[in-house]
ROFI-275792 format. One line per field, with one value per residue (C-alpha): residue in three letters; residue number from 1; z, y, x. Coordinates in steps of 0.02 Angstrom, whole numbers, plus 50000, padded with zeros to 5 digits. Each point is the difference from the previous one (the first is absolute). Layout:
residu (ALA  ...)
num (NUM  ...)
up (Z  ...)
north (Y  ...)
east (X  ...)
//
This chain:
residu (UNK  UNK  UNK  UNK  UNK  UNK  UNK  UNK  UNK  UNK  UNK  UNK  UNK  UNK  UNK  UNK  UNK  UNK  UNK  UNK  UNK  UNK  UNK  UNK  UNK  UNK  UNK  UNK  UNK  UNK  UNK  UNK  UNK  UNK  UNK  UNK  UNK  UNK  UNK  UNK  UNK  UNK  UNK  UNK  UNK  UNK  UNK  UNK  UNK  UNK  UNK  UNK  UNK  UNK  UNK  UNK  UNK  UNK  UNK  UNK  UNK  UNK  UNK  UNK  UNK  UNK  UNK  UNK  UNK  UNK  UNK  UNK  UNK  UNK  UNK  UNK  UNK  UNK  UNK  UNK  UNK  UNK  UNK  UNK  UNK  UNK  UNK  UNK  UNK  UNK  UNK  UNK  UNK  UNK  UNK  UNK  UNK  UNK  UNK  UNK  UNK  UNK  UNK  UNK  UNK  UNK  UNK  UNK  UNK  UNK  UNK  UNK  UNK  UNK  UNK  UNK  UNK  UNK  UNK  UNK  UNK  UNK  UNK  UNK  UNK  UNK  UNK  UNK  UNK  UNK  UNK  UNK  UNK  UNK  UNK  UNK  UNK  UNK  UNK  UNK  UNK  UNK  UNK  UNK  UNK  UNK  UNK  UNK  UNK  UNK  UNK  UNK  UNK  UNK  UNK  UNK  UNK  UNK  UNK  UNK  UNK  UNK  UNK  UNK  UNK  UNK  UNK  UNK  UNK  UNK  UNK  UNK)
num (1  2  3  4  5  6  7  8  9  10  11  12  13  14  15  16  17  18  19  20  21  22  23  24  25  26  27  28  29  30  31  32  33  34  35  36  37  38  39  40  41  42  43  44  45  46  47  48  49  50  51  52  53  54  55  56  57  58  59  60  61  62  63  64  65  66  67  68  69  70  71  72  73  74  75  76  77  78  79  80  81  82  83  84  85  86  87  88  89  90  91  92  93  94  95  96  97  98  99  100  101  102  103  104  105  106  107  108  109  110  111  112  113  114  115  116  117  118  119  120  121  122  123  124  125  126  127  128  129  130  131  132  133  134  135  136  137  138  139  140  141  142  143  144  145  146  147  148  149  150  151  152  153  154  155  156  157  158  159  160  161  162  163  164  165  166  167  168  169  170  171  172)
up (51530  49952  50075  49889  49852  50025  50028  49859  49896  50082  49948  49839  49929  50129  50046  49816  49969  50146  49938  49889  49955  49823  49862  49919  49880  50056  50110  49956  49932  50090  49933  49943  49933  49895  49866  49817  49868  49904  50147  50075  50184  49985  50127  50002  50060  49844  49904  50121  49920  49833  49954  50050  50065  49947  50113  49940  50145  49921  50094  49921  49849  49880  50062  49889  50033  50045  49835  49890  50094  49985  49794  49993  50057  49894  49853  50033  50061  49873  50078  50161  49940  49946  50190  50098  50115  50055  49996  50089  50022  50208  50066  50167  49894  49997  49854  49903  50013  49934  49863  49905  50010  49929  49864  49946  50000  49897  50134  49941  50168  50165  50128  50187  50133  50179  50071  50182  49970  50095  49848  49984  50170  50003  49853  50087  49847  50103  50015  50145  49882  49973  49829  49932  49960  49815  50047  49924  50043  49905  50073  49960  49974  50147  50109  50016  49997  49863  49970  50072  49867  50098  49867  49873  49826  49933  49853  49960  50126  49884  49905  50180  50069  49855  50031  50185  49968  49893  50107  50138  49867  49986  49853  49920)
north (50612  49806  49956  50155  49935  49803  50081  50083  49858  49877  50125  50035  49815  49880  50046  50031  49831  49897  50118  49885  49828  49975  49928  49839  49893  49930  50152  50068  50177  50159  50072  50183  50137  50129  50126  49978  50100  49957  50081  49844  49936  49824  49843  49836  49948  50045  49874  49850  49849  50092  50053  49985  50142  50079  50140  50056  50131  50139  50104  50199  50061  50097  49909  49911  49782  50061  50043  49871  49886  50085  50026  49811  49967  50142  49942  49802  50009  49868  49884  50031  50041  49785  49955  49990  50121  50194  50070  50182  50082  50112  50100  50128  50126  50140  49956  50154  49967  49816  50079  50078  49884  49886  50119  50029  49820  49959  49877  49920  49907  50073  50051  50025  50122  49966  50164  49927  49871  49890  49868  50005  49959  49860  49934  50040  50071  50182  50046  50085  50166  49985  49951  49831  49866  49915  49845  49895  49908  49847  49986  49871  50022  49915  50144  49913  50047  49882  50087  50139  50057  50112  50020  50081  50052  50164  49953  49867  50011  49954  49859  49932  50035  49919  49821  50014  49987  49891  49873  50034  49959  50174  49945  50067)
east (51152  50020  49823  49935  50078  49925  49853  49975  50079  49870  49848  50061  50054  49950  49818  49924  50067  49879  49857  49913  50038  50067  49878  50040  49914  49843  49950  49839  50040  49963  49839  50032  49902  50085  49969  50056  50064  49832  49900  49947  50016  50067  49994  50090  49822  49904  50113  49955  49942  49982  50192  50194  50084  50169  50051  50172  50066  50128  50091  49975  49918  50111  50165  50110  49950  49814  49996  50078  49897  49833  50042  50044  49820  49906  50100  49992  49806  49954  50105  49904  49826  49990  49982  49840  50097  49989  50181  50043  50166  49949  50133  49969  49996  49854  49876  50030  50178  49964  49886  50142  50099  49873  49964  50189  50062  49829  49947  49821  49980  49954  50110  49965  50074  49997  50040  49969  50117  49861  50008  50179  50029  49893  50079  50160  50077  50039  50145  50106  50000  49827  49963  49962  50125  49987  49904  49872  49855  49921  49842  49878  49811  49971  50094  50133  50186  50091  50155  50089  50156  50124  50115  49911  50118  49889  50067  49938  49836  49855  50091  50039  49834  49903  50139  49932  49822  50012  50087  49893  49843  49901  49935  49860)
//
């Protein structure tokens, strides 16, 4: 019974954990491909040499912080909009899921769904329960990964988001 129970503590906690190495800053960024709530398939590739990246992971449409952070950015977009810089809230959510959601909390920015999880994995934002963990990536235009904020306030999301990229020059 006890070697059942390590077992199954070592798949469940243990294992997922020596999966993939953590990001930090100065990694270059996981290329991704995903589908946006504007109908377009979107790659951190695309951007390279031409744009900074913001990929802002949420954790479920509709749910209480996923949405005070995704109105903070529709509301606040003019604080964002000044930077030489692409800025998307993804989430592992199905796209027509993520569509409504955009619609209701007036989002006028694209967001992307990862229903594989294959991009949230390599960003290594999944969690245990399967959906994504509120993290977000600063990455230059160069591919690079220049800041990585783990302790995002929903709140306050856009105002903190523009202070980042500004600080980390995304100038126009």
């Amino acid at each position: 019974m006890r070697r059942l129970f390590l077992s199954i503590l070592l798949t469940l906690f243990i294992v997922p954990l020596t999966i993939a190495a953590e990001l930090k800053v100065g990694d270059m960024a996981p290329d991704f491909k995903l589908q946006g709530t504007d109908g377009n398939i979107y790659t951190l590739s695309q951007f390279k040499g031409k744009k900074a990246v913001v990929l802002a992971w949420f954790p479920r449409a509709y749910t209480y912080g996923c949405t005070i952070e995704c109105k903070s950015l529709a509301e606040n977009g003019h604080l964002l909009r000044k930077f030489n810089a692409q800025y998307f809230m993804a989430s592992v959510d199905p796209i027509d899921k993520n569509r409504g959601f955009a619609a209701e909390t007036k989002a006028d920015f694209p967001l992307l769904s990862d229903p594989t999880k294959e991009a949230a994995e390599a960003y290594g934002v999944k969690h245990l329960l399967g959906f994504a963990k509120r993290h977000t990536f600063y990455i230059d235009k160069n591919g690079k990964i220049a800041k990585i904020d783990r302790d995002v306030e929903p709140k306050t999301s856009a105002e903190d988001m523009a202070k980042n990229m500004e600080a980390l020059g995304f100038k126009e």
